[in-house]
C-alpha positions in Angstrom: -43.7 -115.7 99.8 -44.4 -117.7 102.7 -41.9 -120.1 101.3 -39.3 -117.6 101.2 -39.8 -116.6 104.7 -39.2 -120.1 105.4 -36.1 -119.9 103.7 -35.1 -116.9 105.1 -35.2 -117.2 108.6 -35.5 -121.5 109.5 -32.1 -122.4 108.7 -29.9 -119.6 111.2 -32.9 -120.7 114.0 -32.1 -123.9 113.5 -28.5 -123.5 113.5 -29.0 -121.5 116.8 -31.2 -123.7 118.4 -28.7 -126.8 118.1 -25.8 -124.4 119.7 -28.3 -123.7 122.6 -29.1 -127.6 122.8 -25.3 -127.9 123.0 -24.9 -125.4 125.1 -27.1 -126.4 127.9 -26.2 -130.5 127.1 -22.9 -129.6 127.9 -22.8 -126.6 130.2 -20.8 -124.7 128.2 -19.7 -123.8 124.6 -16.1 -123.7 123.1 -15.0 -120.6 121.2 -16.2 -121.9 117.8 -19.6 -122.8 118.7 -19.4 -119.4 120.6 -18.7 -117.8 117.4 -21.2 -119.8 115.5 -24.1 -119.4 117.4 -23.1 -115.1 117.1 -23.3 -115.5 113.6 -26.3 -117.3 113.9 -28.0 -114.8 116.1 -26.7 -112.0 113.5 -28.2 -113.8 110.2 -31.2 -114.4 112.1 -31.9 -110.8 113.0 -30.6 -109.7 109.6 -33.3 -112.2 108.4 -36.0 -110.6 110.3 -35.2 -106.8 108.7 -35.5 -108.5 105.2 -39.1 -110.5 106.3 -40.5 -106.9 107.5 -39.4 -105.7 103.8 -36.6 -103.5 104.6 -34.2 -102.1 101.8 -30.4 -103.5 103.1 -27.6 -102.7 101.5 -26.6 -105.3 98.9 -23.3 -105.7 101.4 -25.5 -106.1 104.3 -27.4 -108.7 102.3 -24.1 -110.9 101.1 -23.2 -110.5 104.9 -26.6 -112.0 105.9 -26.4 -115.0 103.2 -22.7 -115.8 104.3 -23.2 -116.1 107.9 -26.7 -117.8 108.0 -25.0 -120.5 105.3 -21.8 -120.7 107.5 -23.1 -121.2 111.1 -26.1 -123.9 109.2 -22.6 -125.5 107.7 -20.8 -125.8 110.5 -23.8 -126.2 113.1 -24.6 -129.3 111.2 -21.1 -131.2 110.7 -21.0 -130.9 114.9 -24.9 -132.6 115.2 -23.6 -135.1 112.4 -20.4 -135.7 114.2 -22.1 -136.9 117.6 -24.2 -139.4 115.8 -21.6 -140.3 113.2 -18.6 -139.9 111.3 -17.7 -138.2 108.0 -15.9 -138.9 105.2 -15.4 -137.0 101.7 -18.6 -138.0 100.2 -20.4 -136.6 103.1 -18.6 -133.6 103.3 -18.5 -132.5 99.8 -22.9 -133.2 99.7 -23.3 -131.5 102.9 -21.2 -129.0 101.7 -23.3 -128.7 98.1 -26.8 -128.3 99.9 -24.9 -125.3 101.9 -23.9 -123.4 98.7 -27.1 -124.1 97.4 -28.7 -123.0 100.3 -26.3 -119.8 100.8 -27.1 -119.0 96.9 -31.4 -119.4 97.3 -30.9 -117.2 100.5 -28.7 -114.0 98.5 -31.2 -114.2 95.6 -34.2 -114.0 98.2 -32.2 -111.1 100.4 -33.6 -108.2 98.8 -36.8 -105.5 100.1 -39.6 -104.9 97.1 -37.5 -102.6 94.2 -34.3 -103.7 94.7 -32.2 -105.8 92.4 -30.8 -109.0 92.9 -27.5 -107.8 93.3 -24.9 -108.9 94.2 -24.6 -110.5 90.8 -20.8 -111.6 90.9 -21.7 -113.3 94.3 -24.5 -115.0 93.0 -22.7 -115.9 89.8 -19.8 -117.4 91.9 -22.4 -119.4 94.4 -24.3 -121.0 91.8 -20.8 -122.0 90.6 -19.7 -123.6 94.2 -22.7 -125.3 94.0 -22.3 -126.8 90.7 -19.3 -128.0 91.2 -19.2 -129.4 94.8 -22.3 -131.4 93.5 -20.6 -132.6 90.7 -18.0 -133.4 92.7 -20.1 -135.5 95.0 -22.0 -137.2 92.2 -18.3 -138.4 91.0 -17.5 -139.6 94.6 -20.5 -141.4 94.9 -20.2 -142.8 91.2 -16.3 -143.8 92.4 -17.9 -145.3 95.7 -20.1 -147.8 94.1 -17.5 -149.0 91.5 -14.6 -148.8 93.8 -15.3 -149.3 97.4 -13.2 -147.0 99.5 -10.3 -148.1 102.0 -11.6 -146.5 105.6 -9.9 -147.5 108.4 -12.5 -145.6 110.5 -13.4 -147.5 113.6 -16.8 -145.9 114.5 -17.6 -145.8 118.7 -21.0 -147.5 119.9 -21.2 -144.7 121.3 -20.0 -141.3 119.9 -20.3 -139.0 123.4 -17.1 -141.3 124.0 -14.7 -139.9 121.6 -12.5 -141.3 118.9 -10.3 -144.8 119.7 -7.5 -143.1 119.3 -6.9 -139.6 121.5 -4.1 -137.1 122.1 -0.8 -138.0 124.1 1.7 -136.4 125.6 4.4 -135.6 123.1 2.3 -136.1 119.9 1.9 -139.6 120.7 -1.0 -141.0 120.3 -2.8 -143.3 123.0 -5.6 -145.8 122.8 -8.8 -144.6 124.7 -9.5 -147.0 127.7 -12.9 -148.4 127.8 -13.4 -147.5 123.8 -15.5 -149.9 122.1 -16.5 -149.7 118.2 -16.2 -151.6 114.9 -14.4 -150.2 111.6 -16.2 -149.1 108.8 -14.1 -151.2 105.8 -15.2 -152.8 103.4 -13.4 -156.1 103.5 -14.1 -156.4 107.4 -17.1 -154.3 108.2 -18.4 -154.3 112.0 -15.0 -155.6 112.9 -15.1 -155.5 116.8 -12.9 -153.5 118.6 -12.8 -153.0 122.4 -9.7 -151.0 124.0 -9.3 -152.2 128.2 -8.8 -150.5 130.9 -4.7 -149.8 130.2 -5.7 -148.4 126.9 -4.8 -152.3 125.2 -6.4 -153.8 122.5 -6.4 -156.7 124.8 -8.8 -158.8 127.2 -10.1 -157.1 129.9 -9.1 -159.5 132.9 -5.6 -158.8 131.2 -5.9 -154.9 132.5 -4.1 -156.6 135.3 -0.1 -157.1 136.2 1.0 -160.9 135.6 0.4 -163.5 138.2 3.7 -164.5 140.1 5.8 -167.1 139.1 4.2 -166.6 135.5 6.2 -165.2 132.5 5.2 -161.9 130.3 5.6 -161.1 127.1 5.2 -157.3 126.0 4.1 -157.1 121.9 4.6 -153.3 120.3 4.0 -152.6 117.3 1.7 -150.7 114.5 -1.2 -151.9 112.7 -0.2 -155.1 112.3 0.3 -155.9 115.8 -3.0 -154.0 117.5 -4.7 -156.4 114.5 -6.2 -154.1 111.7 -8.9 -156.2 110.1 -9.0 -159.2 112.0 -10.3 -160.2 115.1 -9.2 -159.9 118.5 -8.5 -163.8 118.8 -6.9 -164.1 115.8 -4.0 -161.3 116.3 -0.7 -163.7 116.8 0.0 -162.5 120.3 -3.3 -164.3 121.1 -2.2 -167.0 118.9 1.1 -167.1 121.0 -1.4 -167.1 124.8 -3.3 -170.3 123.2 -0.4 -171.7 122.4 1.4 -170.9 125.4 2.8 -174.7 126.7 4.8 -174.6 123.3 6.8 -171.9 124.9 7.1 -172.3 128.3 5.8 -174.5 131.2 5.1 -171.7 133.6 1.8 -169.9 133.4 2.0 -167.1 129.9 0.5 -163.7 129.8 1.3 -161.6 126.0 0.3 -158.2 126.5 -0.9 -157.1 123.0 0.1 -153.1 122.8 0.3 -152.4 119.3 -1.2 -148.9 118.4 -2.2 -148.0 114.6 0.2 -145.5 113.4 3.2 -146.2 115.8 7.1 -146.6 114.7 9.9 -147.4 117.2 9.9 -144.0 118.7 6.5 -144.0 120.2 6.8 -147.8 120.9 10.0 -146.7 123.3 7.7 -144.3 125.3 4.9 -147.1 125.5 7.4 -149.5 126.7 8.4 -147.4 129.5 5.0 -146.5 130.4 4.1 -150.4 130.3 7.0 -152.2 131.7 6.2 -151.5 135.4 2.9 -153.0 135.3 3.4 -156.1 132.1 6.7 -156.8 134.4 8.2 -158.3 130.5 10.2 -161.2 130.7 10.2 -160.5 126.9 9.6 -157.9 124.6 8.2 -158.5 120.9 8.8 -155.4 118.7 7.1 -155.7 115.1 8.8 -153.7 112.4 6.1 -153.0 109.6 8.5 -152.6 106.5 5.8 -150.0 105.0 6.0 -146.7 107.3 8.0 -147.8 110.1 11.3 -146.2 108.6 9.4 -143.4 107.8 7.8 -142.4 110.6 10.6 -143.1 112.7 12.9 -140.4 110.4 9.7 -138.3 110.1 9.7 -137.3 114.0 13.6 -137.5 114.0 13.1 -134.4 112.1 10.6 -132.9 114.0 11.6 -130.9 117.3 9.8 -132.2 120.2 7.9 -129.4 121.7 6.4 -130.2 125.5 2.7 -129.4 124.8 -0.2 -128.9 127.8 -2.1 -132.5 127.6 -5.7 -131.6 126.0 -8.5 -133.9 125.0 -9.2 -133.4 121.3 -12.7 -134.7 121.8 -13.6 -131.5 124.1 -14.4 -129.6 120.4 -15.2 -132.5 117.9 -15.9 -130.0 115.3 -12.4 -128.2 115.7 -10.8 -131.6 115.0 -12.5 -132.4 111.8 -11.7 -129.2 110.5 -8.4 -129.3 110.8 -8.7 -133.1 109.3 -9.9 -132.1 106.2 -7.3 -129.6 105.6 -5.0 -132.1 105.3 -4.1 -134.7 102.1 -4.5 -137.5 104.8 -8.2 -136.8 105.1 -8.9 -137.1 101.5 -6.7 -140.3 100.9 -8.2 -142.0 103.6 -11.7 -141.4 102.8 -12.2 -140.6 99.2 -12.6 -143.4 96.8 -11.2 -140.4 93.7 -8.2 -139.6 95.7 -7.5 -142.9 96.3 -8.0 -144.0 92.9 -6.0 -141.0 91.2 -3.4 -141.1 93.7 -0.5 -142.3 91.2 -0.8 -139.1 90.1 -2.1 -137.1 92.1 0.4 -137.7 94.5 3.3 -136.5 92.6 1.4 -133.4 91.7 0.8 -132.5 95.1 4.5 -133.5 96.1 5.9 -131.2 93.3 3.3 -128.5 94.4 4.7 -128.7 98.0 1.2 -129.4 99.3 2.0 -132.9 101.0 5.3 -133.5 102.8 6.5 -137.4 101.1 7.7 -138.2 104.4 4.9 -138.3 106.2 1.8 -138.5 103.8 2.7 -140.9 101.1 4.8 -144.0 101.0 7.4 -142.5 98.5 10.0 -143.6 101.3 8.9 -147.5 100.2 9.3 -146.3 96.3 12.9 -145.0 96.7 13.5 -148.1 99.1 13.0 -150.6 96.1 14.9 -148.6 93.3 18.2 -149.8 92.8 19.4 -146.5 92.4 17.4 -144.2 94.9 16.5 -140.5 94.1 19.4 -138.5 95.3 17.0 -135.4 96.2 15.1 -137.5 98.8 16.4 -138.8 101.8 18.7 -141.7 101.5 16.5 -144.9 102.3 19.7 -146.6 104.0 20.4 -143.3 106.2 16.5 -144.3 107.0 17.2 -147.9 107.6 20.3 -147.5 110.5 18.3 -144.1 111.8 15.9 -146.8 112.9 18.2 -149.4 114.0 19.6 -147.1 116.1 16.0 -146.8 117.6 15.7 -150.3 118.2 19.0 -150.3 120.0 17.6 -148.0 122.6 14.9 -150.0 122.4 17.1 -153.2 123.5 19.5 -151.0 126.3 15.5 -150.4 128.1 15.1 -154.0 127.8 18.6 -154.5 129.0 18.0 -152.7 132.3 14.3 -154.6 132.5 16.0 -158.0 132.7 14.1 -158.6 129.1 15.1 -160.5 126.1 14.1 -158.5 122.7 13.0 -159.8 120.0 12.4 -157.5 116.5 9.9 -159.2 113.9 10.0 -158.1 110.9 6.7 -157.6 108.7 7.0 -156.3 105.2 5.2 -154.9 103.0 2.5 -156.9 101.0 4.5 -155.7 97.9 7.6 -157.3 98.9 6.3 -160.6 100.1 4.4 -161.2 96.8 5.5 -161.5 93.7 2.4 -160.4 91.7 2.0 -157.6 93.9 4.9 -156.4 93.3 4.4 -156.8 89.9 1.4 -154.6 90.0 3.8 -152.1 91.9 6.1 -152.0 88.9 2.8 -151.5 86.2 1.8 -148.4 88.4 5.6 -146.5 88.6 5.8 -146.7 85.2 9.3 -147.3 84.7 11.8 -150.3 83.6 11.5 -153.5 85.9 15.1 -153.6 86.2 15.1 -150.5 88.2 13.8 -151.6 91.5 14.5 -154.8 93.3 11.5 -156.6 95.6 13.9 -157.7 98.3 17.4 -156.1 98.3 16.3 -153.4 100.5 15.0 -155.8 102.9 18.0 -158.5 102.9 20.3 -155.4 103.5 17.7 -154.3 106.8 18.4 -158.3 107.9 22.0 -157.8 107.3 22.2 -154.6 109.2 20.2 -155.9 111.9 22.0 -159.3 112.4 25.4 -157.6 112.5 23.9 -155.1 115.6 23.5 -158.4 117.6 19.5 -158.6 117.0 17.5 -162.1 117.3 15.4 -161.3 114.4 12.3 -163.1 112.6 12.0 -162.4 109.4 8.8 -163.1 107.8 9.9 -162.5 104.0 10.6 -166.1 103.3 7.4 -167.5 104.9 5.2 -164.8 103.7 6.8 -166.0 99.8 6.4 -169.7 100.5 3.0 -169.3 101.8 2.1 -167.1 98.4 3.3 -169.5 96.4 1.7 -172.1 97.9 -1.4 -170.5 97.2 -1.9 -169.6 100.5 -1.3 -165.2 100.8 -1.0 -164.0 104.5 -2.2 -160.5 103.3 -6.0 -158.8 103.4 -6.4 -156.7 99.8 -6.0 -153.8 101.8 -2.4 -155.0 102.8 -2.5 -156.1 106.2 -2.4 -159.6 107.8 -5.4 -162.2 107.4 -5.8 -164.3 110.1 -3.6 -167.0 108.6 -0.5 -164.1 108.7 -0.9 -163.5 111.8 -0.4 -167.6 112.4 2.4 -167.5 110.8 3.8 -164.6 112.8 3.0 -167.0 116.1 4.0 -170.2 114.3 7.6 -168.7 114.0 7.7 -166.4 117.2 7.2 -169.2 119.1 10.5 -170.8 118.7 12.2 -167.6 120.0 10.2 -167.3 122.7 10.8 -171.0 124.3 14.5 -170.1 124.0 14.3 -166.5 125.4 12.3 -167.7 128.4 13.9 -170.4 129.2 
């Protein structure tokens, strides 16, 4: 009995105690953890009736197991979220113990005489408990045998938000000051440290050039802020140690790539950063993956002027409306990711996932031959972006800056057994996709607009076949792509600053 009481009443005190913590930590609480910590104070007194032996109505008693297992639920992902972060396995455990926790609790809810009732409820909790621990022992099964791809980078300290936080106009921003390392596991504790302009750059270069140097301004996704590889191997630091290859004057190369940016956002950043990098230059890297996507994606999307707001003010508000979404799970779970050639499709024919933004469908139809004519036209996609890029050139224009596109593409089409893994997985004939058509026409397109473009295709090839593959597993640079990237920008460069 005592052990029931326990049961009973610890779980909503605790839950309420950690909202009063919170509370008084932070001198005030946002609407959920108001509503939490109600819920919390309700189960609790609920609780108490049911200790002293009271007969509650079996609704009362469902009411009292729902809101003591819901406010311990989410009372507990906010605690876990200041100390750390959480992917599906944790979510889908912590989220087991809860149902069997809110089951224990419905059974024990009764005075003396009464029936465990209701039965349906407790039929249907022991069932969400059954299967979200199943579903957890298969994630952490999948976990051991497959490690997951997380590109989670986790702060030193978590009080100081996320690396990446809310812009203006849906764009994302690096957080200045942020320091961290990423969770993956091919480069685990992988530094990262954003300065004071929000760069993944040197600190002392928080600073505008010196006179009479030159200043080179690098945008770009992933591959240019240096996903999985340190800061000093990134090719715009390649390009600052080998700075007398490209000009005699004193050379500072602003490294402002951002995960997750196409051309669009890389526009706004360059008008944000050209009064203080002053950019004799301008570097633009073109990630073949997403880039055309992404760039079509928010094409489609009306921008709507939103109120700036810090989406670290309510931590727990964020994550839930994370794992709502497809991109939660594919990011995090080791089964999604390793059913994803079909689950993907399912979801896409379900209408659950939009292909556009969630999946890389747009690189599938990019390398048929003879593209799905219910999907967006991948060429319409290609000159959508190269339009783009020529307002990214007029701002460079008026800035007295030469522009220079690089083109990085995918790991798929730069090598050959890759892509032959690619073909295995559609499932289809060989001869209905082509590794490099897409991208020769993207050359072609881009040539005949007047670009100076690198292409990296050929290198990438020659360095595969020599044994020697620029790409991480995971699919972006190693630190010998990102010397080829400097090895060939530098050319360029010496001739655009001359």
């Amino acid at each position: 009995m005592r052990l029931a009481i326990w049961l009973l009443v610890l779980p909503p005190t605790a839950a309420l105690a950690w909202n009063v913590w919170a509370a008084v930590e932070n001198g005030a609480l946002p609407p959920l953890r108001w509503a939490t910590a109600l819920g919390a104070v309700t189960a609790l007194a609920l609780a108490a009736l049911i200790v002293r032996g009271a007969k509650l109505p079996a609704g009362v008693r469902l009411v009292y197991a729902g809101l003591a297992a819901v406010a311990l639920w989410l009372s507990g992902l906010e605690f876990a979220l200041t100390r750390t972060t959480i992917l599906a396995r944790g979510l889908l455990g912590w989220s087991a113990a809860i149902a069997v926790y809110g089951t224990i609790a419905l059974a024990l809810a009764r005075g003396p005489g009464q029936r465990a009732e209701p039965k349906l409820a407790l039929r249907l909790g022991v069932f969400a408990a059954m299967l979200l621990l199943s579903l957890f022992a298969v994630e952490t099964l999948l976990r051991r045998l497959f490690p997951v791809q997380i590109y989670e980078i986790v702060p030193d300290n978590p009080r100081q938000g996320s690396c990446l936080m809310a812009g203006p106009n849906r764009r994302p921003e690096l957080r200045p000051g942020f320091t961290g390392q990423y969770m993956h596991p091919e480069f685990p504790e992988l530094r990262i440290e954003i300065n004071d302009w929000g760069l993944r750059d040197d600190a002392e270069e928080a600073s505008e050039p010196e006179p009479g140097s030159r200043s080179v301004l690098v945008l770009g996704d992933s591959f240019a802020f240096g996903t999985g590889v340190r800061l000093e191997e990134t090719f715009q630091e390649v390009l600052e140690q080998r700075a007398p290859e490209i000009t005699d004057a004193p050379l500072r190369v602003y490294g402002a790539g951002v995960t997750g940016y196409g051309p669009d956002f890389e526009l706004d950043l360059l008008r944000e950063l050209a009064p203080k990098t002053q950019p004799n230059a301008v570097v633009v890297a073109v990630f073949e993956g997403n880039d055309f996507q992404d760039n079509w994606s928010r094409l489609k999307t009306s921008p709507r002027p939103k109120r700036r707001r810090e989406p670290d003010a309510e931590p727990l508000l964020t994550y839930l409306r994370a794992i709502g979404k497809y991109r939660y799970w594919s990011q995090s779970s080791a089964f999604t990711q390793r059913s994803r050639g079909w689950l993907e499709p399912l979801l896409l024919a379900l209408g659950g996932i939009d292909p556009i933004v969630n999946t890389n469908f747009f690189l599938d139809e990019a390398l048929r031959l003879q593209p799905d004519p219910e999907r967006p036209p991948p060429t319409e996609m290609r000159d959508a972006l190269v339009r783009r890029l020529d307002e990214i050139r007029e701002e460079c224009r008026a800035l007295g800056a030469a522009l220079v596109v690089m083109l990085i593409p995918d790991a798929i089409q730069a090598n050959p057994p890759r892509f032959a893994e690619f073909l295995r997985i559609q499932g289809e004939p060989a001869a209905a996709f082509d590794r490099t058509a897409f991208h020769d026409s993207f050359v072609v397109k881009l040539t005949a607009e007047g670009f100076e473009v690198v292409d990296l295709l050929p290198v990438l090839e020659a360095e595969v076949e020599a044994g020697r593959d620029g790409y991480l597993q995971e699919g972006h640079f190693n630190a010998h792509g990102h010397a080829l990237a400097a090895e060939h920008l530098i050319p360029v460069l010496h001739s655009a600053l001359r």
